[in-house]
C-alpha positions in Angstrom: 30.6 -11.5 24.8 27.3 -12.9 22.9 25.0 -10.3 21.7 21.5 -9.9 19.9 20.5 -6.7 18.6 17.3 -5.6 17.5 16.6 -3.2 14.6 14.2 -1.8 12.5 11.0 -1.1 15.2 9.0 1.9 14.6 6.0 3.9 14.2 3.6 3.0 11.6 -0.1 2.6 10.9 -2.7 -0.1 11.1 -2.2 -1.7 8.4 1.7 -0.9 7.6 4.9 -2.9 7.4 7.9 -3.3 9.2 11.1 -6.0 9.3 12.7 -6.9 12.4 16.2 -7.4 12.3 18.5 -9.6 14.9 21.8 -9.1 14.6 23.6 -12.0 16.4 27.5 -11.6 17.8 30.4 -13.3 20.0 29.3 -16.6 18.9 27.7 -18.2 15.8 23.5 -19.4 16.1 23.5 -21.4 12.9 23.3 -24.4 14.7 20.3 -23.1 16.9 16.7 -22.1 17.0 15.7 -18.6 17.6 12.7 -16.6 18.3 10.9 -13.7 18.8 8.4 -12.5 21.7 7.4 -9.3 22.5 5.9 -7.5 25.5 3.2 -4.9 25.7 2.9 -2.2 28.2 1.1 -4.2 31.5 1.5 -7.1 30.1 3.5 -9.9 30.1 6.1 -11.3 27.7 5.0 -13.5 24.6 5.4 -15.6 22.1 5.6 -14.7 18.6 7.3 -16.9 16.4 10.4 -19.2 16.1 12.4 -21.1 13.7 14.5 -24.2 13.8 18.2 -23.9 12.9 18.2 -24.5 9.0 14.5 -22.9 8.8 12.8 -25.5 7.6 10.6 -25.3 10.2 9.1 -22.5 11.7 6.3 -21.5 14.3 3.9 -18.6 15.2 1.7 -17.5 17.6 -2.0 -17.6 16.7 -2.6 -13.8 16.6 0.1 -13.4 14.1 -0.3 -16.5 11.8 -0.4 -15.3 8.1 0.6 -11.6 8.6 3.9 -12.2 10.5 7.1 -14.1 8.9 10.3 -15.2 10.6 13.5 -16.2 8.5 17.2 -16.7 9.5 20.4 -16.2 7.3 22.8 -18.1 8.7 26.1 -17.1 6.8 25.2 -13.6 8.1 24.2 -14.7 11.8 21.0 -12.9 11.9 17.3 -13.7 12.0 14.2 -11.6 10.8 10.4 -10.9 11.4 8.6 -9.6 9.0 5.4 -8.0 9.6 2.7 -7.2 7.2 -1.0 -6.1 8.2 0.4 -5.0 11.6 -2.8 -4.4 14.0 -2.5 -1.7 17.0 -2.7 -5.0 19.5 0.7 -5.3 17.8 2.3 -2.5 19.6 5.4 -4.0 22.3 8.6 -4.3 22.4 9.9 -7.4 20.2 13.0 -9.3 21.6 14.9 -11.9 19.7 16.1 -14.9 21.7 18.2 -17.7 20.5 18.7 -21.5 22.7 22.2 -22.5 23.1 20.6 -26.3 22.4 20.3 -28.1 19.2 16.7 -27.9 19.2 13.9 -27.4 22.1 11.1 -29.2 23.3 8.5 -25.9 23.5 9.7 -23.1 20.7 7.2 -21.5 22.5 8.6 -21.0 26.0 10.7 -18.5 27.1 12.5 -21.0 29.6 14.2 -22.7 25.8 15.9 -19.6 24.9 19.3 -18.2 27.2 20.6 -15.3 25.3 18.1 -12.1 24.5 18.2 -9.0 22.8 17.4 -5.2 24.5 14.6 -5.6 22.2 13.4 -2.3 19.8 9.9 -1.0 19.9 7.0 -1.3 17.5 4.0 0.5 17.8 1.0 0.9 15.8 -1.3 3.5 15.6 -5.0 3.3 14.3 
């Protein structure tokens, strides 16, 4: 059974850190992008950012360019967001996702990406 599971969501203040973890399982992602999108309360899911299957190339949603960073560690099967500067707008839950394809025409669609995670929660406080 394929599995992503999130980790390392929490409480912190404006300002703060945090690194997401995806832990990837019953099958091996190396060969496949990945993302992350996240969903505030009322609102629907987004975009955050994605990365290609050897990480060379990697992309992010405009209101987190420069303060969030995604990475991938393939021998380990699991992908990360790093968050710096986080913002109270930042507050959702974050989901990894991963495309069983080679590589997808819109890293930023949901409709690319067929397995998910449970997602953890982040949320910032001002």
């Amino acid at each position: 059974q394929v599995q992503l599971v999130e980790s390392g969501g929490g409480l912190v203040q404006a300002g703060g850190s945090l690194r997401l973890s995806c832990a990837a399982s019953g099958r091996t992602f190396s060969k496949n992008p990945m993302g992350w999108f996240r969903q505030a309360p009322g609102k629907e899911r987004e975009f955050v950012a994605a990365i290609s299957w050897s990480g060379g190339s990697t992309g992010y949603a405009d209101s987190v360019k420069g303060r969030f960073t995604i990475s991938r560690d393939n021998a380990k099967n699991m992908v990360y967001l790093q968050q710096i500067n986080l913002k109270p707008e930042d507050t959702a839950v974050y989901y990894c996702a991963a495309s069983s394809s080679y590589s997808v025409n819109d890293f930023r669609s949901q409709n690319e990406y067929q397995y998910w995670g449970q997602g953890t929660q982040v949320t910032v406080s001002s």
